[in-house]
HTML snippet that shows the backbone in 3Dmol.js (N, CA, C, O; Angstrom):
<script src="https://3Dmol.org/build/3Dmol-min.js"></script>
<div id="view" style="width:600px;height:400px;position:relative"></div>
<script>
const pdb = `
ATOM      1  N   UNK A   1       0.839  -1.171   0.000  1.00  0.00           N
ATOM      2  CA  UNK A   1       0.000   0.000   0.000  1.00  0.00           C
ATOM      3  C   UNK A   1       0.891   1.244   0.000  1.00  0.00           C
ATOM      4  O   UNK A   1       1.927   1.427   0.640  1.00  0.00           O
ATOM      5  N   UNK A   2       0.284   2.034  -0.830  1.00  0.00           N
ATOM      6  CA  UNK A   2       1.517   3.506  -1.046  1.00  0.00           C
ATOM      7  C   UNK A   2       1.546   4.145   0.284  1.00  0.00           C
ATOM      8  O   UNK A   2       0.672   3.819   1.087  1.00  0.00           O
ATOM      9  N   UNK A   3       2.590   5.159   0.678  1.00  0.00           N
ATOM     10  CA  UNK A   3       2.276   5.641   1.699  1.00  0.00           C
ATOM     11  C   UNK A   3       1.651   6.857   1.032  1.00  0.00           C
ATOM     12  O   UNK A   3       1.243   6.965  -0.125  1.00  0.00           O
ATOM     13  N   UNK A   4       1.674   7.956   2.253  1.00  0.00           N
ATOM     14  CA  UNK A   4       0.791   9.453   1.942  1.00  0.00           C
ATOM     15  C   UNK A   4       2.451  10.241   1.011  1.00  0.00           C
ATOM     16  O   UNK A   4       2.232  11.150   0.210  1.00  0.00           O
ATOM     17  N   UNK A   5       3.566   9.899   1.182  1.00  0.00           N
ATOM     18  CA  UNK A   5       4.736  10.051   0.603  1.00  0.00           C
ATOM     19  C   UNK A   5       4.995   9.795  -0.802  1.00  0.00           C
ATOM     20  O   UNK A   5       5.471  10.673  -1.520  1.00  0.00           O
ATOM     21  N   UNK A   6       4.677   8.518  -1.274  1.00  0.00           N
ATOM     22  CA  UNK A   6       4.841   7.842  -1.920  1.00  0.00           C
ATOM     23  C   UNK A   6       2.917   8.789  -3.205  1.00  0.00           C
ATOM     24  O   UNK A   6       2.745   8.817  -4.424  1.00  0.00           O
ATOM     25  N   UNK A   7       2.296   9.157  -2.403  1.00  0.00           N
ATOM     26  CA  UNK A   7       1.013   9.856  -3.339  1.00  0.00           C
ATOM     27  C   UNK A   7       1.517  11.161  -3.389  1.00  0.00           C
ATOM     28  O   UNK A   7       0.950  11.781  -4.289  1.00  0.00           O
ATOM     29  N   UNK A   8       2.297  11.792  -2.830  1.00  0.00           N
ATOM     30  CA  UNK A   8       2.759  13.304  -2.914  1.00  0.00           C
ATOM     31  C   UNK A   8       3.763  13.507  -4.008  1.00  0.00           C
ATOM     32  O   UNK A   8       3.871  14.509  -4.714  1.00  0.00           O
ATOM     33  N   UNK A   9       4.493  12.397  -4.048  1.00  0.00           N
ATOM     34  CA  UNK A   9       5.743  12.020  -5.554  1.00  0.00           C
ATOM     35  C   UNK A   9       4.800  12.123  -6.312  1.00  0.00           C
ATOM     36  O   UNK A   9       4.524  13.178  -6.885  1.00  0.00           O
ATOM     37  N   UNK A  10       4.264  11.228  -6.418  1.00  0.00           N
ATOM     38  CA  UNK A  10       3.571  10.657  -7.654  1.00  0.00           C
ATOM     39  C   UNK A  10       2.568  11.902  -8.180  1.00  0.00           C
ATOM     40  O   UNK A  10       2.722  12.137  -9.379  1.00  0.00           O
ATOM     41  N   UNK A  11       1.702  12.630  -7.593  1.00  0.00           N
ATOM     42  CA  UNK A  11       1.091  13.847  -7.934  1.00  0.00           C
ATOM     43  C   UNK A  11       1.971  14.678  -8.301  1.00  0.00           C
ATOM     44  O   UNK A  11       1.887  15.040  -9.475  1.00  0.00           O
ATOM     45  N   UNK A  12       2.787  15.099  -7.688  1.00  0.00           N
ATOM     46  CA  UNK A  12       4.070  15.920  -7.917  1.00  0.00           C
ATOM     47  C   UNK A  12       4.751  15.536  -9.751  1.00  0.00           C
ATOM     48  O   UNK A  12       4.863  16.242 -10.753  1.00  0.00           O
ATOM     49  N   UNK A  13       4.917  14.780  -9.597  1.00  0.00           N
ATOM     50  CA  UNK A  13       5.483  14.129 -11.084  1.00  0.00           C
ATOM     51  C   UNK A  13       4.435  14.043 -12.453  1.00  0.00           C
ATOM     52  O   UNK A  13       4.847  14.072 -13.612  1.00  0.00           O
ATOM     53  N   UNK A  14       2.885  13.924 -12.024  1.00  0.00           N
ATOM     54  CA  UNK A  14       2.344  14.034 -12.935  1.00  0.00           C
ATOM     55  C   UNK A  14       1.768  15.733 -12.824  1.00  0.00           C
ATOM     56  O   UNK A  14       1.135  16.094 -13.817  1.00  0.00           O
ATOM     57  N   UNK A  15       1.867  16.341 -12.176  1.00  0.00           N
ATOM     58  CA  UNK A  15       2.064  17.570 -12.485  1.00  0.00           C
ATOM     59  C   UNK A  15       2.969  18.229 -13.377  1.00  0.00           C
ATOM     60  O   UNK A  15       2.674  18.997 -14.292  1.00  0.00           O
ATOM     61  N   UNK A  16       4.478  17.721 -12.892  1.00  0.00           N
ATOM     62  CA  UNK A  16       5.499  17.795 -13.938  1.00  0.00           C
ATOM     63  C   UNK A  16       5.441  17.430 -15.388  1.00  0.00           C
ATOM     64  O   UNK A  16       6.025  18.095 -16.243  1.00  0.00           O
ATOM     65  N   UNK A  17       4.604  16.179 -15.702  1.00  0.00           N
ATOM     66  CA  UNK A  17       4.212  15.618 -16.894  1.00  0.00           C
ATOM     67  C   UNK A  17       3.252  16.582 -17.871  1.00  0.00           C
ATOM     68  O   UNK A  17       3.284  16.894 -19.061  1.00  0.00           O
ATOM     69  N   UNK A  18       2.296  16.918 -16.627  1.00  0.00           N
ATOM     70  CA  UNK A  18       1.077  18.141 -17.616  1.00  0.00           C
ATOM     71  C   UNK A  18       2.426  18.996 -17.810  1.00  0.00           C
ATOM     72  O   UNK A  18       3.004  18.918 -18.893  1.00  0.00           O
ATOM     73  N   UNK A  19       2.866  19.692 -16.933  1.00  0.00           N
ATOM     74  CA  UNK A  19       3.447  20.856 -17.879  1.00  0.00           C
ATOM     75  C   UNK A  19       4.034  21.076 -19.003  1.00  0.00           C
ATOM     76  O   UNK A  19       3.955  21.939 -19.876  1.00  0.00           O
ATOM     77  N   UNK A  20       5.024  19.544 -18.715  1.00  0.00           N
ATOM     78  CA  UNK A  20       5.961  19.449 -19.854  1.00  0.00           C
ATOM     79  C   UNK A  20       5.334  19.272 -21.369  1.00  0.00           C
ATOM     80  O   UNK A  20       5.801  19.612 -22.456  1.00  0.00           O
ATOM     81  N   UNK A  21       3.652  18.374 -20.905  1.00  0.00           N
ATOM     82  CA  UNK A  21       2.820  18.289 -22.244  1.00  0.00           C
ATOM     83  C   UNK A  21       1.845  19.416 -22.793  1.00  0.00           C
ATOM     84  O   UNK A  21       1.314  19.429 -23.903  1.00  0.00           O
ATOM     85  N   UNK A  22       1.689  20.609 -21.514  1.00  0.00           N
ATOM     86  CA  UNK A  22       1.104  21.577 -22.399  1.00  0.00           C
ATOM     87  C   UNK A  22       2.435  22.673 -23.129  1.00  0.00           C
ATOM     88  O   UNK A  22       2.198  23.530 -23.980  1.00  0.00           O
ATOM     89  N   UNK A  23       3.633  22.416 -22.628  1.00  0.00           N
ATOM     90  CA  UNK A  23       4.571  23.140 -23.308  1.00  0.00           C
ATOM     91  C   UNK A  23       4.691  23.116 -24.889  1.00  0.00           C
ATOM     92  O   UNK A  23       4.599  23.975 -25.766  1.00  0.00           O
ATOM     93  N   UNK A  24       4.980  21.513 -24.859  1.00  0.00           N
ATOM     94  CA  UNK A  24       4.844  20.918 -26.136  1.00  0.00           C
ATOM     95  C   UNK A  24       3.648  21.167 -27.141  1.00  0.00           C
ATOM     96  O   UNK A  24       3.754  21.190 -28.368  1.00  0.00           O
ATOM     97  N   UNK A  25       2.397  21.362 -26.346  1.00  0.00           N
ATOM     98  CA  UNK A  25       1.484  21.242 -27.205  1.00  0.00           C
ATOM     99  C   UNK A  25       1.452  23.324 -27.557  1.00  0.00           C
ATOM    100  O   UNK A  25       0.956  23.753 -28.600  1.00  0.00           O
ATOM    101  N   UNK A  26       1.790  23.855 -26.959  1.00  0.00           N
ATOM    102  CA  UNK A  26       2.372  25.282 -27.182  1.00  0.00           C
ATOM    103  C   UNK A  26       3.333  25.301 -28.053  1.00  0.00           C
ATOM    104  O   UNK A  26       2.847  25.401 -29.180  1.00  0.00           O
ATOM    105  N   UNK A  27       4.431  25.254 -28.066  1.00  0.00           N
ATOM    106  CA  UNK A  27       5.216  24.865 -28.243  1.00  0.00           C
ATOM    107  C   UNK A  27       5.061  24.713 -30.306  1.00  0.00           C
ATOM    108  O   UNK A  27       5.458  25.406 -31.242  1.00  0.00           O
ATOM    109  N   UNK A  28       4.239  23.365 -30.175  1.00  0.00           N
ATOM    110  CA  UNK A  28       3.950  22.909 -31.474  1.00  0.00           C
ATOM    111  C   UNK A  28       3.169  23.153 -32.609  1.00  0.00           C
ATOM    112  O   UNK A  28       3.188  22.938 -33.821  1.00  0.00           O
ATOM    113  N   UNK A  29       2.244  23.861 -31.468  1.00  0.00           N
ATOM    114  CA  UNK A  29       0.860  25.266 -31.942  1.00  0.00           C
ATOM    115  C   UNK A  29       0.096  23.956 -32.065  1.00  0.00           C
ATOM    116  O   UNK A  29      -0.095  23.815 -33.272  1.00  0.00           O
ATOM    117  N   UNK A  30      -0.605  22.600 -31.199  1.00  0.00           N
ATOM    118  CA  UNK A  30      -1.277  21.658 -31.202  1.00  0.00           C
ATOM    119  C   UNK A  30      -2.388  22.149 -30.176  1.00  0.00           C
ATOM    120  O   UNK A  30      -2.175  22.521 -29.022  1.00  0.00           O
ATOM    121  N   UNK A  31      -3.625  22.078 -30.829  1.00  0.00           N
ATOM    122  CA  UNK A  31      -4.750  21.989 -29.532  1.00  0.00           C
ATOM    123  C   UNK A  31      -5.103  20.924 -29.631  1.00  0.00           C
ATOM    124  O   UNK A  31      -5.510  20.316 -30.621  1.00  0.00           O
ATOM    125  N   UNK A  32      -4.917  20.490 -28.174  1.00  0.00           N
ATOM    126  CA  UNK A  32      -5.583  19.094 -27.416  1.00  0.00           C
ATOM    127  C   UNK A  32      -7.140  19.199 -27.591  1.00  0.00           C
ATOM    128  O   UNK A  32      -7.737  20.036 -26.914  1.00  0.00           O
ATOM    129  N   UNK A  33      -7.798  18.431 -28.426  1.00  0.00           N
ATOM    130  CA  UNK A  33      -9.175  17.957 -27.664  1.00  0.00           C
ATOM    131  C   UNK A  33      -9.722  16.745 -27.355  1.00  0.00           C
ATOM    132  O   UNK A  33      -9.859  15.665 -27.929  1.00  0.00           O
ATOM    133  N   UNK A  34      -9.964  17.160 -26.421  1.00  0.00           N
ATOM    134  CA  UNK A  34     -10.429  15.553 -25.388  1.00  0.00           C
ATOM    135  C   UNK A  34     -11.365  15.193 -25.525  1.00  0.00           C
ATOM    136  O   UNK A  34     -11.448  14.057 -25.058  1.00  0.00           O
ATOM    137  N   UNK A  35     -12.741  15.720 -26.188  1.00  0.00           N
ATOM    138  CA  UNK A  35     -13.774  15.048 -26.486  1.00  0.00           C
ATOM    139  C   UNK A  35     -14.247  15.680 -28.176  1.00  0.00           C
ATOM    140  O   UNK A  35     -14.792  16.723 -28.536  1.00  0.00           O
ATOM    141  N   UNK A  36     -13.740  14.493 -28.910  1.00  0.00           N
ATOM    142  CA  UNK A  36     -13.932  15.067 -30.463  1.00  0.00           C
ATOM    143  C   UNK A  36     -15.705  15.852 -30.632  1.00  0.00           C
ATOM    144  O   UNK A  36     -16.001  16.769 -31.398  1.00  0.00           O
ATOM    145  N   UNK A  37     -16.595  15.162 -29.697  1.00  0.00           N
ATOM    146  CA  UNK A  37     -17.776  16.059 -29.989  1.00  0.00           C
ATOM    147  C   UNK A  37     -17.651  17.494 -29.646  1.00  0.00           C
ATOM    148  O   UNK A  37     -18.330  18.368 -30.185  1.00  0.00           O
ATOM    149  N   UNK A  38     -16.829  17.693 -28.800  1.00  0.00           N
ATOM    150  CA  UNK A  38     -17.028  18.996 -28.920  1.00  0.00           C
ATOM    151  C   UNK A  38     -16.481  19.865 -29.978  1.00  0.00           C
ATOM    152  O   UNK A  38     -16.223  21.027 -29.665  1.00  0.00           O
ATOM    153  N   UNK A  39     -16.341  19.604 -30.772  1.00  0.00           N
ATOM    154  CA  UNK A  39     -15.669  19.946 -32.234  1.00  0.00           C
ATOM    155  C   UNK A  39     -16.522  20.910 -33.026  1.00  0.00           C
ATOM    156  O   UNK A  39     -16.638  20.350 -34.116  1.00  0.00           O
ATOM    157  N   UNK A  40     -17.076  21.867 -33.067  1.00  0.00           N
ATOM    158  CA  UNK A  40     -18.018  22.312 -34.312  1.00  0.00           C
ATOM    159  C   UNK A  40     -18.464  21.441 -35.169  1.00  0.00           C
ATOM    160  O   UNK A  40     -17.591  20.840 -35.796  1.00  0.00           O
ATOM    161  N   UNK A  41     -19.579  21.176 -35.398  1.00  0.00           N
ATOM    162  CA  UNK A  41     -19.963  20.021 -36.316  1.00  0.00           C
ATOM    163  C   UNK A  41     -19.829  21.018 -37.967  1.00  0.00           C
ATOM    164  O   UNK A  41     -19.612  20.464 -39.046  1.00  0.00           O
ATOM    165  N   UNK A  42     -19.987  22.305 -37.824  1.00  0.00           N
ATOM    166  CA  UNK A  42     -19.794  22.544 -39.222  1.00  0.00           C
ATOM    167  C   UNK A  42     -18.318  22.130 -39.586  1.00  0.00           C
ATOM    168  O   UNK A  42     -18.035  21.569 -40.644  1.00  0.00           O
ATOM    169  N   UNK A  43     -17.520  22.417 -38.733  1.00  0.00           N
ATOM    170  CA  UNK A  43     -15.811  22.026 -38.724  1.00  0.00           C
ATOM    171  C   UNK A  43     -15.730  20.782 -39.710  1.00  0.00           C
ATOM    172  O   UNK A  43     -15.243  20.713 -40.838  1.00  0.00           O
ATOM    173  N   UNK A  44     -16.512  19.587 -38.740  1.00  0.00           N
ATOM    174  CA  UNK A  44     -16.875  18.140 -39.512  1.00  0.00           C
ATOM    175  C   UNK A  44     -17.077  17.777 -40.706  1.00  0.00           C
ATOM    176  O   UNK A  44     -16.320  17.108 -41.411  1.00  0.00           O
ATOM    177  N   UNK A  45     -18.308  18.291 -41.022  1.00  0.00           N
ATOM    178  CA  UNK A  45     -18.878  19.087 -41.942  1.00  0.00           C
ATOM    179  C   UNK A  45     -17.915  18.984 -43.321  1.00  0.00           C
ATOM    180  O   UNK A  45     -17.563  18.034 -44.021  1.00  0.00           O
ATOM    181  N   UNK A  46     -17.693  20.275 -43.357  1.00  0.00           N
ATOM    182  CA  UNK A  46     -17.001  20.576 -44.138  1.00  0.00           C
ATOM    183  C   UNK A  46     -15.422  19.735 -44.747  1.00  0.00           C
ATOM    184  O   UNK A  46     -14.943  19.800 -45.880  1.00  0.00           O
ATOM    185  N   UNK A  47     -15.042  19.185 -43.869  1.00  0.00           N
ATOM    186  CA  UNK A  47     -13.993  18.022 -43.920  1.00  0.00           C
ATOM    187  C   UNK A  47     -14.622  17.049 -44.368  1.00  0.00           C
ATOM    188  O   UNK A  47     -14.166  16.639 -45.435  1.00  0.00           O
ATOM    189  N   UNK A  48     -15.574  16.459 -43.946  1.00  0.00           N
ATOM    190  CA  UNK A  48     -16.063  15.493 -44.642  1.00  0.00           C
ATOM    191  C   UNK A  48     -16.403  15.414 -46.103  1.00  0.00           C
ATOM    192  O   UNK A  48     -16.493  14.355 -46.725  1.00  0.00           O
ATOM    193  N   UNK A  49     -16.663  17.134 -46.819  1.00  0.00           N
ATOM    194  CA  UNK A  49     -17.156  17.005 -47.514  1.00  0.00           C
ATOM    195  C   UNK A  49     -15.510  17.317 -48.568  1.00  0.00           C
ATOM    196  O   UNK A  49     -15.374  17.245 -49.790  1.00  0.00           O
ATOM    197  N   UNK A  50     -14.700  17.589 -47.723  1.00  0.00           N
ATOM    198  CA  UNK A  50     -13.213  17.782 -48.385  1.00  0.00           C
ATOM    199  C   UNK A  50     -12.990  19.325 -48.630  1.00  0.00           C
ATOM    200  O   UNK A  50     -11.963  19.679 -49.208  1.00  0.00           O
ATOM    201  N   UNK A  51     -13.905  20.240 -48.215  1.00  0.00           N
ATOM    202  CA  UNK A  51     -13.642  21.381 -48.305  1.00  0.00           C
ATOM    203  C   UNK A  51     -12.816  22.152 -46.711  1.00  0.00           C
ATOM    204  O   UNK A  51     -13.210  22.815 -45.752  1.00  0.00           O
ATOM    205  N   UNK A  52     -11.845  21.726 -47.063  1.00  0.00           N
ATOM    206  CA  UNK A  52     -10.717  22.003 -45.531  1.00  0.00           C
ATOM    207  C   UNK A  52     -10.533  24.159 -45.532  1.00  0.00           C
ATOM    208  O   UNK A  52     -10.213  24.833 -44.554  1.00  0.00           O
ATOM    209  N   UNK A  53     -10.734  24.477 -46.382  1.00  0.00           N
ATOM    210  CA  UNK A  53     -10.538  26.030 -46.713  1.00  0.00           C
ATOM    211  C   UNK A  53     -11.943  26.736 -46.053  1.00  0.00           C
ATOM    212  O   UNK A  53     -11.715  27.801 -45.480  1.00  0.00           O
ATOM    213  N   UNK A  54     -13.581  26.221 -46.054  1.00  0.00           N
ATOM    214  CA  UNK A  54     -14.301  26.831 -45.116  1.00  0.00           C
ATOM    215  C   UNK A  54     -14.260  26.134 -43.660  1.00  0.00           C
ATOM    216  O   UNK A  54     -14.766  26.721 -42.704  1.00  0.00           O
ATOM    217  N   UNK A  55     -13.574  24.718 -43.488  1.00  0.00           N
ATOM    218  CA  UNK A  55     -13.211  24.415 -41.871  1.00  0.00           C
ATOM    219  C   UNK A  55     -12.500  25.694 -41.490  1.00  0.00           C
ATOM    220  O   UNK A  55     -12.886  26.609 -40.763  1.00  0.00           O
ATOM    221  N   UNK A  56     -11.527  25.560 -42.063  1.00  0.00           N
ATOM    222  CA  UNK A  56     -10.484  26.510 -41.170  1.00  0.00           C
ATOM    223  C   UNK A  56     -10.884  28.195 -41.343  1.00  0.00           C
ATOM    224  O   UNK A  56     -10.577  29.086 -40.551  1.00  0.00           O
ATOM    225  N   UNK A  57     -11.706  28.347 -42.700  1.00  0.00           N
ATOM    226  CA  UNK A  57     -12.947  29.857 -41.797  1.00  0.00           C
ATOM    227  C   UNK A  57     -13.441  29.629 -40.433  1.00  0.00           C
ATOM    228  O   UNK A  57     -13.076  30.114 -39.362  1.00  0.00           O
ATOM    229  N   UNK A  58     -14.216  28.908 -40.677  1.00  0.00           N
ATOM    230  CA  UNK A  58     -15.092  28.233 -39.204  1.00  0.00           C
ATOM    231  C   UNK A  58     -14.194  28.277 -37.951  1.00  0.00           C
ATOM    232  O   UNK A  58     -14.395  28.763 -36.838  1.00  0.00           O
ATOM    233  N   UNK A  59     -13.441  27.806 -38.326  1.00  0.00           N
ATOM    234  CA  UNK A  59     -11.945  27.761 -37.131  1.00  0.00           C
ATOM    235  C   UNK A  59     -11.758  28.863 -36.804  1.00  0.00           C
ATOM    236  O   UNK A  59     -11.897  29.144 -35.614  1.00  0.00           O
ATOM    237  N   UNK A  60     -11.357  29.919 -37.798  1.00  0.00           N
ATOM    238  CA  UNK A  60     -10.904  30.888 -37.083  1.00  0.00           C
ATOM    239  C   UNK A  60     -12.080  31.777 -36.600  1.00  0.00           C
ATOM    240  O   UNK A  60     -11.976  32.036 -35.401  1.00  0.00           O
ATOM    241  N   UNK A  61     -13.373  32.416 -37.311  1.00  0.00           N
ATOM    242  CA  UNK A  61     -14.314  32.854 -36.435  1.00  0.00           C
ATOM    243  C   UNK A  61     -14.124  32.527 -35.293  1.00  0.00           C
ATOM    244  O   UNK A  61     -13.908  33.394 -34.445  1.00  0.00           O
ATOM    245  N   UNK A  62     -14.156  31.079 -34.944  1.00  0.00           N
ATOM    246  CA  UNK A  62     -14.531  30.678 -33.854  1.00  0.00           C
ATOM    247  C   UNK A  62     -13.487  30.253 -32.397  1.00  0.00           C
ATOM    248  O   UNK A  62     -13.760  29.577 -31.405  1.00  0.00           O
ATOM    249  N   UNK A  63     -12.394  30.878 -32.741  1.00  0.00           N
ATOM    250  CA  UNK A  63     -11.066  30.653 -32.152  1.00  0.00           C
ATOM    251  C   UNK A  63     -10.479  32.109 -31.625  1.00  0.00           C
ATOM    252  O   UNK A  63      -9.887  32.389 -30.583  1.00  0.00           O
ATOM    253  N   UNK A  64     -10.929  33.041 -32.911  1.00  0.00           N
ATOM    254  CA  UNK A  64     -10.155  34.401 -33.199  1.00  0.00           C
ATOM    255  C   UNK A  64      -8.591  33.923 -33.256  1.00  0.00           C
ATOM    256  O   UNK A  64      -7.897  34.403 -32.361  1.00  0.00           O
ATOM    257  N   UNK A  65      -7.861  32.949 -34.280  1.00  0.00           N
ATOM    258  CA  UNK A  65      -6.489  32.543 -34.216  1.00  0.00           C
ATOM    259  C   UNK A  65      -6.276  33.105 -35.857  1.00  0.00           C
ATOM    260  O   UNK A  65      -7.164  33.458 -36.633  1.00  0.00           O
ATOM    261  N   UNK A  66      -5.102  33.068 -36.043  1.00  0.00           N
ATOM    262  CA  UNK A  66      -4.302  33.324 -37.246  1.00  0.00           C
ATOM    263  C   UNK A  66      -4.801  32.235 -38.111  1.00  0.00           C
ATOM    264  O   UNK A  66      -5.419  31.213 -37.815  1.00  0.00           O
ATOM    265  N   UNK A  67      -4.337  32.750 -39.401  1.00  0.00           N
ATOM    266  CA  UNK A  67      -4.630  31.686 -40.887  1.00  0.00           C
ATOM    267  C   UNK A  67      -3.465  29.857 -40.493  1.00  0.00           C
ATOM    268  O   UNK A  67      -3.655  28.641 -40.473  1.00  0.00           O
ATOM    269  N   UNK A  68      -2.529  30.679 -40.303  1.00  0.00           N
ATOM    270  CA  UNK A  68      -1.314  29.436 -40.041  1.00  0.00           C
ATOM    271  C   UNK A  68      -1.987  28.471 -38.765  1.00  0.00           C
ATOM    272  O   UNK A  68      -2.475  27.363 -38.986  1.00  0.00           O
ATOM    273  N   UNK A  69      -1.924  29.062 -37.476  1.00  0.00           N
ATOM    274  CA  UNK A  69      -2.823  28.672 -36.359  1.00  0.00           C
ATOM    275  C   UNK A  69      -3.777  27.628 -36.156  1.00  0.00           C
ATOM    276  O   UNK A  69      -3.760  26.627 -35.440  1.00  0.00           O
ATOM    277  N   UNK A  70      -4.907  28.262 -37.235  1.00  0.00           N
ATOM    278  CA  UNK A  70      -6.199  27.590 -37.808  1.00  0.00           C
ATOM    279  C   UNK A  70      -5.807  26.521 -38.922  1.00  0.00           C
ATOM    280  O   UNK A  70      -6.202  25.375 -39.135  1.00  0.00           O
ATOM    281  N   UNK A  71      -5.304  26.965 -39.259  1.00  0.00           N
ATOM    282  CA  UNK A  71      -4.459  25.562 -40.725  1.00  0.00           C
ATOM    283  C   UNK A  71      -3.897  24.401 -39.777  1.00  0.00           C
ATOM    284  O   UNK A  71      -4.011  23.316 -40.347  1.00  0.00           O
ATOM    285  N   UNK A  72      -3.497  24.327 -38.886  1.00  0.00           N
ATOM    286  CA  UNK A  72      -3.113  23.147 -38.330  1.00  0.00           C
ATOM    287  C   UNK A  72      -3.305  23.226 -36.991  1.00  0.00           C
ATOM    288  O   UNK A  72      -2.346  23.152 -36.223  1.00  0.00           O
ATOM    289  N   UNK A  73      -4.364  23.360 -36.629  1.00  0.00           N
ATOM    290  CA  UNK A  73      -5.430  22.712 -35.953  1.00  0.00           C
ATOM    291  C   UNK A  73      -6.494  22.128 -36.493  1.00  0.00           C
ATOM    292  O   UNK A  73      -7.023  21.122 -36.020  1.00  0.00           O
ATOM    293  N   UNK A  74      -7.004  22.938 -37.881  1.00  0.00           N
ATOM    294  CA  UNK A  74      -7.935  21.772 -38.787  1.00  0.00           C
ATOM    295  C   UNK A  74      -7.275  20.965 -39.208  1.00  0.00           C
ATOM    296  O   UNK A  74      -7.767  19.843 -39.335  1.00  0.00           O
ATOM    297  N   UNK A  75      -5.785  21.219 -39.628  1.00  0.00           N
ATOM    298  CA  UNK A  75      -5.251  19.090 -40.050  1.00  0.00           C
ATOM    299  C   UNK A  75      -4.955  18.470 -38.720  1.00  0.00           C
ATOM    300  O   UNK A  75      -5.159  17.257 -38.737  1.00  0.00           O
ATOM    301  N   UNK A  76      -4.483  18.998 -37.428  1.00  0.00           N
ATOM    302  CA  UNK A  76      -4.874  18.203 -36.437  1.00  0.00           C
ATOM    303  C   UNK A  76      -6.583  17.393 -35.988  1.00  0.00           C
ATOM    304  O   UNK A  76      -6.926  16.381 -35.376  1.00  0.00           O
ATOM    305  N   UNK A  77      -7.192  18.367 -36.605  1.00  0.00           N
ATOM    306  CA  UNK A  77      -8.402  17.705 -36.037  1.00  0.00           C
ATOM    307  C   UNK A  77      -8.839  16.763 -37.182  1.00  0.00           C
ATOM    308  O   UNK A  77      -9.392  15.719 -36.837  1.00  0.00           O
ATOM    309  N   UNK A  78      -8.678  16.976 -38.381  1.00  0.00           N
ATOM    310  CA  UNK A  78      -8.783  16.119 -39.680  1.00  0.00           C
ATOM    311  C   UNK A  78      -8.105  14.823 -39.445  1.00  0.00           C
ATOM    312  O   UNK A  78      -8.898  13.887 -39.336  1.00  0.00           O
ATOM    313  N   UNK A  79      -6.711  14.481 -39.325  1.00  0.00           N
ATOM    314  CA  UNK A  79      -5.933  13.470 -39.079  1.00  0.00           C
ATOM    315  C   UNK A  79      -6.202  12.796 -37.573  1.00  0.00           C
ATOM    316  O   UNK A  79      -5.676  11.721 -37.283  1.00  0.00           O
ATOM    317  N   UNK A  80      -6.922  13.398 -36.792  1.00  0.00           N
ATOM    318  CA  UNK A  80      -7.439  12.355 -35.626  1.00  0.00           C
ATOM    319  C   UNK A  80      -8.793  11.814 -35.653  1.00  0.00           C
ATOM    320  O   UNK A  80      -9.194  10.871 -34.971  1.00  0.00           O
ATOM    321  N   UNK A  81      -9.501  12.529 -36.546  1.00  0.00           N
ATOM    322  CA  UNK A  81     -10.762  12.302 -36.794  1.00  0.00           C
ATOM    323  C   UNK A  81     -10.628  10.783 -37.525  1.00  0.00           C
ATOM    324  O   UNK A  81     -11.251   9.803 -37.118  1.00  0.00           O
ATOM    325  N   UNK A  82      -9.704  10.763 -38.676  1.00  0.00           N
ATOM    326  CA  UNK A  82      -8.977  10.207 -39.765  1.00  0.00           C
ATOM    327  C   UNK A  82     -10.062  10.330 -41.077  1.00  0.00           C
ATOM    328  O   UNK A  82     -10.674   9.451 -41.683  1.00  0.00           O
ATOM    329  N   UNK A  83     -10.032  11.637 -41.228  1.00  0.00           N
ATOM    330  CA  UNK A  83     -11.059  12.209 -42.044  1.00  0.00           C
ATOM    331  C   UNK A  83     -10.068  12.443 -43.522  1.00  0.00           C
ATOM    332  O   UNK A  83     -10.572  12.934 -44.532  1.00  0.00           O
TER     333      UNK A  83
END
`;
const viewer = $3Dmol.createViewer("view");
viewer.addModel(pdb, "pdb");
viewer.setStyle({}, {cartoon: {color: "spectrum"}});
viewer.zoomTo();
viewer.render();
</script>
């Protein structure tokens, strides 16, 4: 059984872990999303239909981010979708 020591590391370290992974995801200009529904369905949408140029309108309205920004976060969200 862990001690109360042994849970204070271990929190401690995965604290260390988030940071180091939202650095990266900064870092890489990657937004994490954790639940693909929450995605704009026009976002979907429009990928599905192969028109990636009004996703990433949609994106940016809805972000207020740059053209570059929005460009790869819609192929991030395209390539996890595996759209």
């Amino acid at each position: 059984m862990p001690t109360e020591q042994d849970i204070i590391a271990l929190r401690s370290r995965v604290a260390e872990l988030e940071r180091r992974l939202d650095f990266l995801y900064k870092k890489l200009g990657i937004e994490y999303i954790d639940n693909p529904s929450s995605i704009d369905s026009r976002i979907i949408e429009f990928l599905k239909r192969g028109n990636k140029i009004e996703a990433i309108k949609i994106y940016r309205e809805l972000t207020n981010t740059g053209l570059a920004e929005a460009k790869q976060a819609v192929d991030s969200i395209e390539a996890r979708l595996g759209l």
